[in-house]
N, C-alpha and C positions, 0 to 999 in steps of 0.2 A: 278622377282627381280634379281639385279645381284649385287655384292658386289663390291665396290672401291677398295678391297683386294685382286681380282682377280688377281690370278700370273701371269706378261706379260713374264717370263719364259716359263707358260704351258699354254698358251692360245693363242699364234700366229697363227693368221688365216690367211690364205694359199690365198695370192696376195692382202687382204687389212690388216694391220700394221703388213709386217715382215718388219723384219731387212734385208736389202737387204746386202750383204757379195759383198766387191771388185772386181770386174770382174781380175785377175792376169793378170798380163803384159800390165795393160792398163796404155796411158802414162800420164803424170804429168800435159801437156800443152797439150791438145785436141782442134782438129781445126776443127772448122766447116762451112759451105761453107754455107750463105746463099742467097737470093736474091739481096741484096744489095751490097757484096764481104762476104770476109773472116773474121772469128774471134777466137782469140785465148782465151781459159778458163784455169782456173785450176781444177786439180784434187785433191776432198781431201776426204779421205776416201772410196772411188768408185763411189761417186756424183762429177757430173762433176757443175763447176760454172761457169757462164760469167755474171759479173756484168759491169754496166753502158755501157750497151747495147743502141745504141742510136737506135727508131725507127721513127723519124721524126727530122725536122731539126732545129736549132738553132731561137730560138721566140723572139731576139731580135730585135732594131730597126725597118725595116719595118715591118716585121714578129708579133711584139708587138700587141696583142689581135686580132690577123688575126687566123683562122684556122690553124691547123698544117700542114705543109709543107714536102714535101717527100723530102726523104736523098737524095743525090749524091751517087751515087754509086764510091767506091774505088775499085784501084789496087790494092795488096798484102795483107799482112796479117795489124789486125788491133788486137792491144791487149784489151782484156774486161776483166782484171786482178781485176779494182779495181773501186772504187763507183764515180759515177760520180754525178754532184752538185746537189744538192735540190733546189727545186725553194725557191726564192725569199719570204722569209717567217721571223715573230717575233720570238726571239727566244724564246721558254719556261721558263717560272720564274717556278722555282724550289723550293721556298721559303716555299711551303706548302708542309707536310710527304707525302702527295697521290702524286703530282707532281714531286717529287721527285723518289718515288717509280716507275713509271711508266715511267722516262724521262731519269735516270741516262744511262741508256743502250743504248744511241743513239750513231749509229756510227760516227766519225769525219767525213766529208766531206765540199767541198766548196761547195760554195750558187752561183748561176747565173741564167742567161737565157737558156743557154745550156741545158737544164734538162730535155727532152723528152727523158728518159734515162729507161729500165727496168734490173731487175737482174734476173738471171734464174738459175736453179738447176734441174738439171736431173739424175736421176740413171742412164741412157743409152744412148750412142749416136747413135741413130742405126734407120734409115728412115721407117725400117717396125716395129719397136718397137711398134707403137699405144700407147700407158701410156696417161691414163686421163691427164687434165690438168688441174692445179687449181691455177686462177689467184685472188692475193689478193690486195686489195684497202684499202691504210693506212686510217687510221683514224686522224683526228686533225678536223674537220667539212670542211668549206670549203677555211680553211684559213693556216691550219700549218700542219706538221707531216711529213713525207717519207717514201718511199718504202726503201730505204737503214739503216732503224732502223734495231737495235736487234730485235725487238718486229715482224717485217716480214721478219727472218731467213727463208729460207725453207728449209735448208739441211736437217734437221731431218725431216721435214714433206716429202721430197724427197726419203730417206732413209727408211725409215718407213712404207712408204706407198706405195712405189715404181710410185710414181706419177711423170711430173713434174710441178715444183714451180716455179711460177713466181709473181714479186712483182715490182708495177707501179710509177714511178712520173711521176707529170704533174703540169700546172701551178693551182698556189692559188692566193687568194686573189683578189686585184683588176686586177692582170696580167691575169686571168684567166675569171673574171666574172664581167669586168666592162662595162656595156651596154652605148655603144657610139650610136646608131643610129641616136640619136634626134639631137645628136649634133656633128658628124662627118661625116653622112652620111651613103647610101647605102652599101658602102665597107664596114660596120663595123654591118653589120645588124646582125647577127652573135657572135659578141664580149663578148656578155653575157654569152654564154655559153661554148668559147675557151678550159677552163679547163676541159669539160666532150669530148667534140671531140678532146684533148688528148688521153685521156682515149680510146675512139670509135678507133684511129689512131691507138694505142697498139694494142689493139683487132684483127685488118686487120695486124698487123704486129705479130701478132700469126699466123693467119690463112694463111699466106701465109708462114711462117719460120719454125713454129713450129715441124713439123713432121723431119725435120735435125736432130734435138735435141732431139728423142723421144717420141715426145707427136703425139696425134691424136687430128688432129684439128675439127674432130667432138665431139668430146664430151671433154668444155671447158666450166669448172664453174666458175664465178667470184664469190670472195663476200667479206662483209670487215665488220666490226664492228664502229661502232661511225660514225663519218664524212666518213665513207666506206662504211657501211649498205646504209647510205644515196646517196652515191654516185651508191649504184649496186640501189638505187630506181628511181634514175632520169635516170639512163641507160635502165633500162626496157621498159622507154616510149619514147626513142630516136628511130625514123624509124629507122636513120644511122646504127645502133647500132643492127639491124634487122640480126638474123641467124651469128654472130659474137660470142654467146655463146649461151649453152644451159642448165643452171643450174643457179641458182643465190639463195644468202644468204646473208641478212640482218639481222647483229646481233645489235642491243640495237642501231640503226640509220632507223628507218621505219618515212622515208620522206613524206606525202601524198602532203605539198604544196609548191611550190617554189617561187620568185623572179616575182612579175608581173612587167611589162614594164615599169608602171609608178613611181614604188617608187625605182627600180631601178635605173630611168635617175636623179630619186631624191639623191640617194646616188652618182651618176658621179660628179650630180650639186654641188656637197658640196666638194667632194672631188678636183675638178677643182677650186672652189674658196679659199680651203685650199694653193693650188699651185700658186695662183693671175693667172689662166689661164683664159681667156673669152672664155666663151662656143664657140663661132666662131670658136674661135683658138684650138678645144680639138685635130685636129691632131698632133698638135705638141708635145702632151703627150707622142708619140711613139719616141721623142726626149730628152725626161728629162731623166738625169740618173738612170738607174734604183734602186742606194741604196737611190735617192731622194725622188721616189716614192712610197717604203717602206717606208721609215723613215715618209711619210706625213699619207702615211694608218695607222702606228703605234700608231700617234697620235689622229689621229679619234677614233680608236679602246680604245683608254684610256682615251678620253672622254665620250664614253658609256658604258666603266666597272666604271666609274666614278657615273656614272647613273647607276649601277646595269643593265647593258646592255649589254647584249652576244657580241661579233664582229661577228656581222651577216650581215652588208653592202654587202657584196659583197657574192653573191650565185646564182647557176642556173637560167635564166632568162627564163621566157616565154616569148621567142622572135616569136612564130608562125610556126618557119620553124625546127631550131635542136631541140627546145623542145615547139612541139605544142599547151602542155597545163599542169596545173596540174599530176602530173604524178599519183596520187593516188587518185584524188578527182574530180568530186565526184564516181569516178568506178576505178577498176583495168585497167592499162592501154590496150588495145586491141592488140597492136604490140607486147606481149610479153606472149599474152594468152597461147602458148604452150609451155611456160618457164616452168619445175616446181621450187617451191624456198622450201626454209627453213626461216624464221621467229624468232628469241629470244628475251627474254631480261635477264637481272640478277636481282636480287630479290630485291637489294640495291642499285641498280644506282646511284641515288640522294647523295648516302652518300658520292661524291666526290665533290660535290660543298656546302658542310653540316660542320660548326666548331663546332657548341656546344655539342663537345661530350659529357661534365656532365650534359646534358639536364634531369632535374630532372622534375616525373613527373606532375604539375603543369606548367609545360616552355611545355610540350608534350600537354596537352589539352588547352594552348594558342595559339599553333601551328595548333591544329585540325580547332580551331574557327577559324581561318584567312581562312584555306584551305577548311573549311566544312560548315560553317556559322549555322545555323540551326541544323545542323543534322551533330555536331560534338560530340554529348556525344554517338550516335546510332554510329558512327566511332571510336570511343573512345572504346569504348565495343566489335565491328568486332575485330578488328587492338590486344586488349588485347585477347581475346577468343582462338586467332590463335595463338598467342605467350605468353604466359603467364609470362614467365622470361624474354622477351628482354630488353634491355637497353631504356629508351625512345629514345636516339638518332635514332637506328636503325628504331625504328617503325616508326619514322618523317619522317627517308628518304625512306625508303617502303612507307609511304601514299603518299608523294611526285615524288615517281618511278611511281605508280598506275595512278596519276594523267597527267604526260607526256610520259614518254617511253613506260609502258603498253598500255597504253590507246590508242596509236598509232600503236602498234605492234600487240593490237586486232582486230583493225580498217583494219589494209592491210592484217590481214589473210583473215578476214572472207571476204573483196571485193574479193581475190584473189579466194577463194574457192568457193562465188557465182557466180564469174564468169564461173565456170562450163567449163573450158581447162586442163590445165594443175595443178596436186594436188600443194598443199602449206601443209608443217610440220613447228609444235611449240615447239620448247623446252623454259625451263627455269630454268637457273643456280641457285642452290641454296648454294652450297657446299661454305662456307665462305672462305674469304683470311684470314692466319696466320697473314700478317704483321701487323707490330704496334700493336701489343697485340690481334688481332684480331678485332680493333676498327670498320674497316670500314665494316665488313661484307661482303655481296655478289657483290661487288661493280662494277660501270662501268670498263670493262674492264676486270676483271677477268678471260675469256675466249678467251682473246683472243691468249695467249702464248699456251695453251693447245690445240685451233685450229688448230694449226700447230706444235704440237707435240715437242714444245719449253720446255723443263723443267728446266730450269732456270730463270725464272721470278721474281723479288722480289717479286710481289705480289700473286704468288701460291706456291712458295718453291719447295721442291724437294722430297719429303718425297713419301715414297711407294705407301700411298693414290694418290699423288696428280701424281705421273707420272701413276698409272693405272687408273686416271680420264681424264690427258690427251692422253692416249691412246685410250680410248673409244671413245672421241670427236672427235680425229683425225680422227680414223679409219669411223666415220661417216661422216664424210664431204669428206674423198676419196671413201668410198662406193656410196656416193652421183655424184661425179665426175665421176665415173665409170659405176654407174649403173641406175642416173635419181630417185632413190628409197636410202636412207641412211639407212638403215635396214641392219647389220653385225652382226655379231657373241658375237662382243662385248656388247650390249646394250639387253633389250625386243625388240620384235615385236614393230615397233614405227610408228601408226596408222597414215594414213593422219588428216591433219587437217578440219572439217569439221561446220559452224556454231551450228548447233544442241548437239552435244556430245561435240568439243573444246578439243579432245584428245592432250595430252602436253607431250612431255617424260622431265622428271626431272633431272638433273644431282647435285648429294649430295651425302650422303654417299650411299644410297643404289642408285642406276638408277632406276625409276622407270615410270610405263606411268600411268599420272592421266586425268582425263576428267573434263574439267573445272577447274582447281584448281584456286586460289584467285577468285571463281566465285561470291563469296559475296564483294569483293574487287569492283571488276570489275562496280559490281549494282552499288557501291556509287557513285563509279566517272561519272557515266550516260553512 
């Protein structure tokens, strides 16, 4: 057992979370040479930054749901001072306390085409440094969010951990993942999956830059939380994507299936006739303005929350060739068997898409029966046994967590771990969010500012618990990037994950490694 209390005064462990101290005399404006030309960062605090970094080239007009295109190489110096635009995306309603909580902290930036853009953070600029690397994928699923949010800062995790950080945009939504084959042809065979060979294109533009800036381009972790866990799950089964990294983590985003050909060319077809375009004519889509073609996705997308319908149109397609096939189903994928990963979820996910917080309990066992039918008063009883004092709200959205994000995140452990390559590790968050009175509990998201060593989060605070919880986590996921094994000083001994035992390291008040825990949870949901 190790306590949240643990003083990160006396407990800095030696090359994973020190506090790395300013190299002196280093300068303000650090230049670095890479493959493409020159680029100028800043320095602030002795991590060096270069944001909106472009690694591939401008996806508009022709470029529009073509693969991504390699830069021009420039003359002279090229400034990466400051955040370059986020793709083409809705913007967040804020109207509700959780989306509020979690959205207030987004950086300003403009919105375009231009956005094959990453931001990076380095303790060192120094070619034989080697410093893991640890590449992070926003979350919003496959439609919104940025790598230039607060929420994927990496200076502190840069700092901290002496790692370097890097954080990706790439195209969403229909820019990214609208399958044209049927109906624009062979050039566009591909188009479904544009927004993940993004992604793939950063990768190659690590592995060939990265070591400038400090990092060792052998040993490069991705992973992302939400629409990111999902996004490192459909990466794992990308050939392209083959020896581009060697580490991967999927928090509370474990994807097993994606986008098939045919209800994809069904969401193009609707979307083309939202525009009065005739399928004939869908090349000319790569001619409509692009705030047109938002504003028409927008509106589809709000006719299916209309419908209690996620905006899920548009996502990874199995198109045959970038992405073969289900990436998680019905096996762990083969191209990524000597990946190792990490696996989580948090306890209370659900409770971000959940209002009735006075759910009194009578409203909680009317909840069971929809979700359990038969065998909701034997759930009624699990769900009480384990919590005795919870609020009913909470238990709803833990039965409701159990039911999706569990249910899936014990689904790609255990494939990963019969698949008998490379190990897979489980944690799961239980340590609640302060805000809002403590309403929402362990909720989506609550891991993800402490993954990277953020202690400013509304939704974890700042309190001595919560930054020696997120120093535990950090230091696990750079132990992770470093050593293939996330096992540090900070935490227990934290067991692979394996079908039979289901060893889980806990993160709450105490850290703790349980085997199997919600294993009676787990039975209900099948």
């Amino acid at each position: 057992m190790m306590s949240r209390r643990t003083a990160i005064a006396a407990g800095l462990a030696t090359g994973v979370g020190t506090l790395v101290e300013p190299a002196l005399g280093a300068t303000l404006f650090p230049v670095v040479e890479t493959a493409q030309g020159k680029l100028r960062g800043l320095s602030s605090g002795g991590v060096a930054i270069f944001r909106g970094v472009h690694y591939a080239a401008d996806t508009s007009g022709p470029n529009r749901f073509m693969p991504p295109r390699p830069l021009q190489n420039w003359a002279g110096i090229r400034d990466a001072l400051h955040w370059g635009d986020v793709a083409p995306q809705v913007p967040g309603d804020r109207r509700s306390v959780y989306a509020d909580l979690i959205m207030v902290d987004r950086n300003p930036s403009g919105m375009g085409e231009n956005n094959l853009t990453l931001n990076l953070w380095t303790p060192r600029i120094d070619a034989t440094a080697k410093k893991p690397v640890i590449v992070v994928l926003h979350g919003g699923g496959f439609y919104s969010g940025s790598g230039n949010s607060v929420g994927m800062d990496g200076e502190q995790m840069a700092r901290f951990t002496d790692s370097v950080v890097i954080a990706i945009n790439h195209r969403l939504g229909a820019f990214g993942f609208l399958h044209l084959p049927e109906f624009a042809g062979a050039d566009f065979a591909t188009s479904g999956t544009a927004g993940m060979q993004d992604i793939v294109a950063a990768l190659a533009w690590v592995r060939q830059n990265v070591a400038e800036f400090g990092g060792d381009p052998s040993r490069v972790l991705v992973y992302g939380q939400s629409g990111g866990g999902a996004k490192t799950s459909v990466l794992m089964a990308m050939p392209s994507a083959k020896g581009l990294f060697h580490r991967a983590g999927v928090m509370s985003g474990s994807a097993l299936r994606m986008m098939p050909a045919e209800m994809a060319s069904a969401a193009t077809r609707r979307l083309l006739a939202a525009l009065d375009i005739a399928p004939e004519k869908a090349r000319t889509l790569q001619q409509v303005p692009w705030t047109t073609l938002l504003e028409t996705q927008a509106k589809l997308e709000l006719a299916d929350r209309a419908r209690g319908e996620a905006p899920g149109a548009f996502a990874p397609v199995i198109d045959g060739t970038t992405l073969p096939h289900h990436p998680w189903d019905p096996e762990a994928p083969a191209v990524s068997a000597d990946v190792p990963m990490i696996v989580s979820t948090a306890l209370d996910e659900r409770a971000y898409r959940m209002a009735d917080f006075g759910m009194t309990e009578a409203g909680l066992a009317t909840f069971a029966q929809k979700l359990f039918g038969d065998g909701a008063a034997d759930a009624m009883a699990a769900y009480r046994a384990e919590a005795p004092d919870e609020k009913p709200f909470l238990l709803a959205a833990r039965m409701e967590t159990d039911r999706t994000f569990r249910k899936s995140a014990f689904t790609q452990a255990e494939r990963k771990a019969q698949q008998g390559g490379a190990p897979v590790w489980a944690y799961l968050w239980k340590a609640p969010s302060p805000a809002a009175g403590g309403r929402f509990g362990a909720v989506h998201g609550i891991d993800v500012a402490p993954s990277l060593y953020n202690t400013r989060s509304a939704l974890n605070g700042s309190s001595p618990e919560a930054v020696s919880l997120a120093a535990a986590i950090a230091s696990s996921w750079a132990a992770f990037a470093a050593n293939g094994t996330p096992d540090n000083p900070r935490i227990p001994h934290w067991p692979a994950y394996e079908p039979k035992r289901r060893a889980t390291l806990i993160f709450d008040n105490t850290i703790t490694v349980a085997d199997d825990p919600r294993g009676a949870m787990r039975k209900l949901h099948g």
